[in-house]
MARLUM-315411 format. One record per residue (C-alpha): residue number from 1; x, y, z; residue in three letters. Coordinates in steps of 0.02 Angstrom, whole numbers. Example, Ala and Ser with C-alpha at 12.3 -4.5 7.8 and 13.67 -1.06 7.14 Angstrom:
[node 1 [615 -225 390] 'ALA'],
[node 2 [684 -53 357] 'SER'],
//
This chain:
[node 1 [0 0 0] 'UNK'],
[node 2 [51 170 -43] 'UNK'],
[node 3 [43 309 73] 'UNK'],
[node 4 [-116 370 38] 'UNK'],
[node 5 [-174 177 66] 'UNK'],
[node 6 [-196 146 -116] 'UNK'],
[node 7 [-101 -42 -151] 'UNK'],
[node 8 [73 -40 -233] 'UNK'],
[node 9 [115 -89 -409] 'UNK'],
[node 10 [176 -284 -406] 'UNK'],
[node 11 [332 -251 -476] 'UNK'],
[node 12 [507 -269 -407] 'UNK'],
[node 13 [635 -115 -411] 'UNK'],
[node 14 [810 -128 -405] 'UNK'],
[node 15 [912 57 -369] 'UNK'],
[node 16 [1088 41 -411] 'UNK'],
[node 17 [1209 192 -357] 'UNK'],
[node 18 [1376 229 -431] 'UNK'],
[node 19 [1497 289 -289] 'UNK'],
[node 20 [1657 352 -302] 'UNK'],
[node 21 [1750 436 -112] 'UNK'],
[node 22 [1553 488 -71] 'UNK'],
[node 23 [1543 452 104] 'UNK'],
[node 24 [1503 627 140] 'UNK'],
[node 25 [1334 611 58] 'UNK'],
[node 26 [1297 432 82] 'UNK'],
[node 27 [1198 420 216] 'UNK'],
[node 28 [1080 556 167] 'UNK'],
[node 29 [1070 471 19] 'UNK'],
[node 30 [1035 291 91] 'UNK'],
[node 31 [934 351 228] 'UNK'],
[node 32 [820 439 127] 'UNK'],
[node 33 [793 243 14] 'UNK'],
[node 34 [763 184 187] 'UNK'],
[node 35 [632 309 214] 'UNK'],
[node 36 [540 261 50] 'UNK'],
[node 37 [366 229 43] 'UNK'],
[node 38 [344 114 -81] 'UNK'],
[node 39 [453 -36 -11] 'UNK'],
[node 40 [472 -180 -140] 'UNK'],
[node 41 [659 -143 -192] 'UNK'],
[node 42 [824 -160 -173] 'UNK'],
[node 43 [997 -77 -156] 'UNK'],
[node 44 [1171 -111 -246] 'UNK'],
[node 45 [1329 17 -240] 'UNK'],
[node 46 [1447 -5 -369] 'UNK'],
[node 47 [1613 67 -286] 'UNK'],
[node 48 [1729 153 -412] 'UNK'],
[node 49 [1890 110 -305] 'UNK'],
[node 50 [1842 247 -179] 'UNK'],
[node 51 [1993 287 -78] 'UNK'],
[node 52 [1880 375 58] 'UNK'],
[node 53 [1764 265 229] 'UNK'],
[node 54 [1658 223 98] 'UNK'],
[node 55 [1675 61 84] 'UNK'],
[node 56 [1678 23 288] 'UNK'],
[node 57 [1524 157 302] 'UNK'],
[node 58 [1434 53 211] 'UNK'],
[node 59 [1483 -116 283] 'UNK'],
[node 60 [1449 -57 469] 'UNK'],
[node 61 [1268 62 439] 'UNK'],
[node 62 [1206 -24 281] 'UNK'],
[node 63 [1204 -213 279] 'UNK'],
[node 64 [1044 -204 170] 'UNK'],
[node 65 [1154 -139 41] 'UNK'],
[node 66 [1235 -261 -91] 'UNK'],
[node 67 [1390 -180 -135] 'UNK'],
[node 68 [1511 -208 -285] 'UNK'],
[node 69 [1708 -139 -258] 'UNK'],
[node 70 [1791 -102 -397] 'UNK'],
[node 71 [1996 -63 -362] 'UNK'],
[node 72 [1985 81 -506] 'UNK'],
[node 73 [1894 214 -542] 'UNK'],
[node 74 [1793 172 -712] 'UNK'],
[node 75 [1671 289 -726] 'UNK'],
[node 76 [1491 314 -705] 'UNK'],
[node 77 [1426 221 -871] 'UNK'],
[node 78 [1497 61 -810] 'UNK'],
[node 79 [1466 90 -635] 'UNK'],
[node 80 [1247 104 -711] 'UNK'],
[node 81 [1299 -62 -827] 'UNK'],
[node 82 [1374 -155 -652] 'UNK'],
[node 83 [1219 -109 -566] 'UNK'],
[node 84 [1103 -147 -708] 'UNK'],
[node 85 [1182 -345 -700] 'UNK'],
[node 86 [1173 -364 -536] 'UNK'],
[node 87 [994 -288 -521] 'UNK'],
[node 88 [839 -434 -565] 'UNK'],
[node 89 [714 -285 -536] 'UNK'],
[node 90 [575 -248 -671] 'UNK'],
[node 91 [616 -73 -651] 'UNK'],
[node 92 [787 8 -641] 'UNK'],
[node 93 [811 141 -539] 'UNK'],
[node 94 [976 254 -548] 'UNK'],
[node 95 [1046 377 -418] 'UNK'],
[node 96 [1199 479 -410] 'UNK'],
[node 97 [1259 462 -233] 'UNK'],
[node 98 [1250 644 -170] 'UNK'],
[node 99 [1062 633 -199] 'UNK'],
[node 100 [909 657 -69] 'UNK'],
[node 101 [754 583 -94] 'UNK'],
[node 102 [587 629 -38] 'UNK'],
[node 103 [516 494 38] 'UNK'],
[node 104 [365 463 -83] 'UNK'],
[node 105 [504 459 -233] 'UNK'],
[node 106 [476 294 -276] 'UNK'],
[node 107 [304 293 -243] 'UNK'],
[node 108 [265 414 -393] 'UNK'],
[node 109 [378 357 -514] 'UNK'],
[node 110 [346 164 -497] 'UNK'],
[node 111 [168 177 -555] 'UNK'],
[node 112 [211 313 -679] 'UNK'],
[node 113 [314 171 -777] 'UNK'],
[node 114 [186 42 -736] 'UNK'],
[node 115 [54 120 -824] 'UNK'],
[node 116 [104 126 -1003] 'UNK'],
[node 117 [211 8 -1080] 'UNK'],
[node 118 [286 144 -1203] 'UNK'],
[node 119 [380 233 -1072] 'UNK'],
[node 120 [557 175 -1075] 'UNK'],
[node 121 [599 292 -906] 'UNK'],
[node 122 [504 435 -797] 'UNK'],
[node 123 [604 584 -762] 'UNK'],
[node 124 [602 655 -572] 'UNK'],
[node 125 [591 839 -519] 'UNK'],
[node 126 [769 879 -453] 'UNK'],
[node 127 [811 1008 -351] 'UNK'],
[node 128 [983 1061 -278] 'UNK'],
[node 129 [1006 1042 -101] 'UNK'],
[node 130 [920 1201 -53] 'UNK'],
[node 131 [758 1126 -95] 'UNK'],
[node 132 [698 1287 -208] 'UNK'],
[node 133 [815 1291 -362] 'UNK'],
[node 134 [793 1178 -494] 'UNK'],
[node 135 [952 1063 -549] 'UNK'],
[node 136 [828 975 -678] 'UNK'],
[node 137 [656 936 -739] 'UNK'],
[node 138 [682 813 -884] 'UNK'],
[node 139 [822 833 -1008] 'UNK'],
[node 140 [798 905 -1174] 'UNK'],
[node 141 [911 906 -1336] 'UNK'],
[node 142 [928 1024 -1433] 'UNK'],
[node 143 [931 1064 -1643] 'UNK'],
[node 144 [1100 1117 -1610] 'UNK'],
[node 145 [1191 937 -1533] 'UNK'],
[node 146 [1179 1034 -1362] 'UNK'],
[node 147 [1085 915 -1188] 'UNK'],
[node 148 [1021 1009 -1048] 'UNK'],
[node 149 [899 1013 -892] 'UNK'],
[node 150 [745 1093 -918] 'UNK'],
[node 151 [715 1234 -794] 'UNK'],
[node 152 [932 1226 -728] 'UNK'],
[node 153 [951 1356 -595] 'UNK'],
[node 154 [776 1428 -612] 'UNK'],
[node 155 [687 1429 -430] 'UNK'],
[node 156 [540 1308 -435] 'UNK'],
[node 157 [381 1412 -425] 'UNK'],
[node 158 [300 1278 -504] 'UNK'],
[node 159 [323 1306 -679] 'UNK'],
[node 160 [385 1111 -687] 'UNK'],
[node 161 [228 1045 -589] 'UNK'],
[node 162 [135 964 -743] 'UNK'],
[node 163 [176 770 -825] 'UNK'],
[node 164 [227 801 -973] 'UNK'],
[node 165 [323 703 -1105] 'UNK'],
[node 166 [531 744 -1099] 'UNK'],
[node 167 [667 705 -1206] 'UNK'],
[node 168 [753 597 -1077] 'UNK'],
[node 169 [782 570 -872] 'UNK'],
[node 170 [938 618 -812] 'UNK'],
[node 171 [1032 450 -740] 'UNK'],
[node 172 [1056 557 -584] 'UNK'],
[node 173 [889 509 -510] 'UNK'],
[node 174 [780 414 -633] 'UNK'],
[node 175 [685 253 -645] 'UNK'],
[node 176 [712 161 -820] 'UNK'],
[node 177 [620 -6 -870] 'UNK'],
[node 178 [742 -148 -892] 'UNK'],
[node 179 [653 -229 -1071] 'UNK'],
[node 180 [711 -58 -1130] 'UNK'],
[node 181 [889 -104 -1094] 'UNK'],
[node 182 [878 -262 -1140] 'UNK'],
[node 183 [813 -225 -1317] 'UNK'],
[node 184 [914 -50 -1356] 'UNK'],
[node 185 [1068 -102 -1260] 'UNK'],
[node 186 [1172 -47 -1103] 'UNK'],
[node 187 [1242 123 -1054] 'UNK'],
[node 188 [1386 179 -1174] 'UNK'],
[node 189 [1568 146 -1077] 'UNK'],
[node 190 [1666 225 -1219] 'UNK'],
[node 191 [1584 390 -1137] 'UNK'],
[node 192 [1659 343 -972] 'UNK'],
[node 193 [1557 476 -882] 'UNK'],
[node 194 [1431 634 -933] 'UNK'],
[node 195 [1300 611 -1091] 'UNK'],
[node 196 [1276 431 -1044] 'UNK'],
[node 197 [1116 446 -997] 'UNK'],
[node 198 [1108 594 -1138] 'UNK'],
[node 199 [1140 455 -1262] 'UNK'],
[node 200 [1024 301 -1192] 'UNK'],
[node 201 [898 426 -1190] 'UNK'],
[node 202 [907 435 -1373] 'UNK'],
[node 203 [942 274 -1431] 'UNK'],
[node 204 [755 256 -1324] 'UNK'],
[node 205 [669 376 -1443] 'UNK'],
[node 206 [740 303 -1593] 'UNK'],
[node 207 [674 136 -1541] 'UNK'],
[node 208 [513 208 -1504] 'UNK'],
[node 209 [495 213 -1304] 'UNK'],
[node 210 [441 393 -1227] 'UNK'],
[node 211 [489 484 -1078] 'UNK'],
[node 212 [361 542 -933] 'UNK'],
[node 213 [429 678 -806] 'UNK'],
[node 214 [323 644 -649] 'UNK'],
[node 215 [337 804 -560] 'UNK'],
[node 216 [305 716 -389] 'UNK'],
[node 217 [472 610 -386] 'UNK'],
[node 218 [550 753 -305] 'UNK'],
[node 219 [751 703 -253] 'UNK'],
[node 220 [889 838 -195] 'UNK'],
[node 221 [1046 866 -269] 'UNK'],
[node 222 [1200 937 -191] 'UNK'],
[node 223 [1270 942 -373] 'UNK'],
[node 224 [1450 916 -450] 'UNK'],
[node 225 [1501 846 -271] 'UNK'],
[node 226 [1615 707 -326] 'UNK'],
[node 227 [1632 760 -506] 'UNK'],
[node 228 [1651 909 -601] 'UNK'],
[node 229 [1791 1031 -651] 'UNK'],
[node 230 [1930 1002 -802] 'UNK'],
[node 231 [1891 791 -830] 'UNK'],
[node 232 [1695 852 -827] 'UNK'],
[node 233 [1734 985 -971] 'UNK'],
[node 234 [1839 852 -1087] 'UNK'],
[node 235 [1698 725 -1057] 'UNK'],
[node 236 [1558 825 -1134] 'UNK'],
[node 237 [1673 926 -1258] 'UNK'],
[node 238 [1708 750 -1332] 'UNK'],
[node 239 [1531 664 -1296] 'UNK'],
[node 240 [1426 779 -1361] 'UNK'],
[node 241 [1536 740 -1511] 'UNK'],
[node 242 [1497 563 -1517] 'UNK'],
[node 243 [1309 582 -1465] 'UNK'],
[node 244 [1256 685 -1606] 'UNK'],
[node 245 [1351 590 -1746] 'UNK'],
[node 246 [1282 407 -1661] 'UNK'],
[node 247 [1110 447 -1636] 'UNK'],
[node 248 [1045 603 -1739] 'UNK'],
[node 249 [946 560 -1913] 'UNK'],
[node 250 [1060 611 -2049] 'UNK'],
[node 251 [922 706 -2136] 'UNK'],
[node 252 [923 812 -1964] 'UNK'],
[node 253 [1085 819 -1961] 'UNK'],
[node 254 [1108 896 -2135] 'UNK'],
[node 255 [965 1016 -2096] 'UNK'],
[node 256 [1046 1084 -1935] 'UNK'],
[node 257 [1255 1062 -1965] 'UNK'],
[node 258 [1316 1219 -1980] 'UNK'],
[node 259 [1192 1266 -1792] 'UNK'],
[node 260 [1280 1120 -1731] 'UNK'],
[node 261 [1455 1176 -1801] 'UNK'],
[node 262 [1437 1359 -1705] 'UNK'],
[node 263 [1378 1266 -1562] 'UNK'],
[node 264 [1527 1210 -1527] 'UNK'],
[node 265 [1665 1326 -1585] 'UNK'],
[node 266 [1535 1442 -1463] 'UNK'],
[node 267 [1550 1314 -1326] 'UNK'],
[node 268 [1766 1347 -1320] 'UNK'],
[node 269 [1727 1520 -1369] 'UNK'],
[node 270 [1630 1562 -1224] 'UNK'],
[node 271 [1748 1477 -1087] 'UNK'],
[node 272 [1872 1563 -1155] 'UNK'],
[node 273 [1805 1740 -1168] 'UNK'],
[node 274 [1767 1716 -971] 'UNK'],
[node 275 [1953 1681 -905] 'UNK'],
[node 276 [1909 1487 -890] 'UNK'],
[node 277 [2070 1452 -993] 'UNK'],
[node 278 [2088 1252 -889] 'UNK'],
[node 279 [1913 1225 -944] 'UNK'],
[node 280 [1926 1289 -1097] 'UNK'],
[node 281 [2064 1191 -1139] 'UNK'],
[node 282 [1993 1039 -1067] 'UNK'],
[node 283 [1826 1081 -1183] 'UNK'],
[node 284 [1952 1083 -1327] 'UNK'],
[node 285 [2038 927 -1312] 'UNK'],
[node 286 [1877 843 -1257] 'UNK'],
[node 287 [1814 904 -1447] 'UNK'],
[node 288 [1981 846 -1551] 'UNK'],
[node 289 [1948 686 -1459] 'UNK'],
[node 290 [1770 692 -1510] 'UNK'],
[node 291 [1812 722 -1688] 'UNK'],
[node 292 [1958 601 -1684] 'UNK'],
[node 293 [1821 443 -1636] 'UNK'],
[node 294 [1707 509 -1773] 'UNK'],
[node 295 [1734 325 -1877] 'UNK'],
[node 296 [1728 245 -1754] 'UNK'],
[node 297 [1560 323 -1690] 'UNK'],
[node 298 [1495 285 -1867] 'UNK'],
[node 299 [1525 139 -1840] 'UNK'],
[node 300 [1422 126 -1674] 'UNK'],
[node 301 [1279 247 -1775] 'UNK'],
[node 302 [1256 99 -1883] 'UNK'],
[node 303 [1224 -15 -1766] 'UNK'],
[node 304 [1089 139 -1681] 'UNK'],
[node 305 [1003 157 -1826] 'UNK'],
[node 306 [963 -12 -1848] 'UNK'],
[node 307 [851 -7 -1691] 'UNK'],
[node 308 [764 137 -1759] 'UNK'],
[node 309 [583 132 -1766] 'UNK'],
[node 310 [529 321 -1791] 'UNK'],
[node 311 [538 440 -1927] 'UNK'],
[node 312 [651 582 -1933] 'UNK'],
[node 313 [517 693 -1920] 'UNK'],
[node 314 [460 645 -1762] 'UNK'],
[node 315 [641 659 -1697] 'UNK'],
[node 316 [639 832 -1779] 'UNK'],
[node 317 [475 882 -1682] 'UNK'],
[node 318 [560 843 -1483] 'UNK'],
[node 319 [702 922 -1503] 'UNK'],
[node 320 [703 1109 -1444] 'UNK'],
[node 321 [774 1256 -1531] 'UNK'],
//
C-alpha cells in the first residue's frame, strides 16, 4: 500500500548507485531509500575504487546494501551497466550518490512506468540541495547537438509541476524499465562519464519508447560533489561529439550542421572569453577527441540506426530550438 493507502504496483525495483570517495553524502542518500514509501526494492553500490570510509560506512550502517568494489575508478557508465547486471528488478532505478530523496520518490515514479508500456523511463523533479532551485526537470536536446535540464538554476515556483512528455531522465535520479535495456542495449562505456544517460535517452526515442517527467518524484541534489571541473569539461566537449554523430537522423543532421558547427566553436569560445582558460582547454581537447572517434562512432551509428523505429520527423518535432 502506498501512502495514501492505495495498493502498490507488483513489480520489483532494483536502485543501483555509482559511488566514487562519497561518504560525505551517503547516508543522506541511503537514509532517505530507507525512508521510501513504496518498499518492494532493493539496493546495490557499485564502488569506483573509492579511496575514502566508503566502503567500511557502508559495511557497518548499511548491511541491506549489496555492494560491488571495484579497485579503479571506471566511470559512471559502467558503474549504471554493473548495477544494471546485478539488479533482477522490473524497473531500474539510478541515483547519483550525493542525492536526497523525498520519501514518496519511488512511490510516484513506480506507477508512472507501470502504467504505459511505451515509457522506456520517468524523469524526477530535481532540485539542488536548497530545496527551491531547480538542478533539472527532464532533459531536453537540442537542434544544435547541445543536452540540458529543463528549468537549470531557475527557482521552482512551479512552472515544472505538470507530466509532461521529456526528451530523456537524467541517470542522476531516474527510474528506467529494464526490457528497454535489454532491447536497445546498455549504457555507453566508451563515454566513461557525462551524456551517458544523454545518449540512452536517445537510442530510447529512436526505438520508439517515450519519456514521462512525474513532477512528484521530487530528489535533492548537492550537485557536481564528486565530479566536475577540467575531466567534466573534456567528457562532454568530446561526448557531445559522439552523441550527435551516433544517434541524430542524418536528414536532421544535414538540416541543422552548420547550428551544430557554431555550437561548438561557441562552446570553447565562451569559456574562453570568461578567463576559464583550464576548462577551456579541457573543452578543446575533449572536442579533437570527439572528432578524432568520429569512424569509429559511425560505426556505433550503424548499429543505432538499426534499432530505429521512428521517422526523422518525429525526432525533428522533440528536439528544442
Amino acid at each position: 500500500m502506498t501512502s495514501d493507502g492505495v495498493e502498490q504496483p507488483t513489480v520489483k525495483v532494483s536502485v543501483a548507485i555509482p559511488n566514487w570517495n562519497g561518504a560525505r553524502f551517503l547516508p543522506a542518500c541511503l537514509d532517505s531509500l530507507r525512508a521510501q514509501t513504496f518498499r518492494d526494492f532493493d539496493v546495490v553500490v557499485v564502488d569506483n575504487g573509492s579511496t575514502d570510509e566508503s566502503l567500511s560506512l557502508l559495511e557497518e550502517r548499511y548491511p541491506e546494501v549489496r555492494v560491488v568494489r571495484w579497485p579503479a575508478n571506471r566511470g559512471v557508465a559502467a558503474a549504471f551497466n554493473e548495477g544494471l547486471r546485478q539488479c533482477r528488478g522490473e524497473m531500474l532505478a539510478l541515483l547519483n550518490n550525493d542525492m536526497e530523496l523525498d520519501r514518496r520518490w519511488l512511490e510516484a515514479l513506480v506507477p508512472a512506468l507501470d502504467s504505459d508500456a511505451s515509457l522506456g523511463a520517468c524523469a524526477s523533479k530535481i532540485l539542488f540541495i536548497d530545496r527551491r532551485t531547480i538542478n533539472s526537470a527532464g532533459d531536453f536536446y537540442t537542434r544544435d547537438g547541445v543536452p540540458g535540464n529543463r528549468g537549470a538554476r531557475e527557482l521552482d515556483r512551479g512552472q515544472y509541476d505538470r507530466p509532461e512528455l521529456v526528451f530523456g531522465a537524467s541517470g542522476g535520479a531516474a527510474l528506467f524499465r529494464r526490457s528497454v535495456f535489454e532491447q536497445i542495449g546498455p549504457f555507453d562505456e566508451d563515454l566513461v562519464s557525462y551524456c551517458e544517460d544523454v545518449d540512452w535517452s536517445f537510442r530510447m526515442q529512436l526505438a520508439g519508447y517515450r519519456c514521462l517527467y512525474v513532477p512528484e518524484a521530487l530528489a535533492y541534489h548537492w550537485g557536481s560533489a564528486t565530479g566536475g571541473g577540467e575531466l567534466a569539461s573534456f567528457y562532454c566537449g568530446r561526448n557531445f561529439i559522439r552523441v550527435l554523430f551516433k544517434n541524430l537522423p542524418r536528414s536532421v543532421l544535414r538540416r541543422h550542421w552548420r547550428a551544430i558547427l557554431w555550437r561548438e566553436l561557441s562552446l570553447a569560445g565562451e569559456a574562453l572569453r570568461h578567463g576559464r582558460e583550464p576548462a577551456a582547454r579541457a573543452r578543446l581537447a575533449g572536442q579533437a577527441a570527439g572528432l578524432r572517434a568520429i569512424p569509429a562512432t559511425l560505426r556505433e551509428r550503424r548499429r543505432t540506426m538499426r534499432m530505429k523505429r521512428v521517422s526523422d520527423d518525429y525526432i525533428e518535432s522533440i528536439l528544442v530550438h
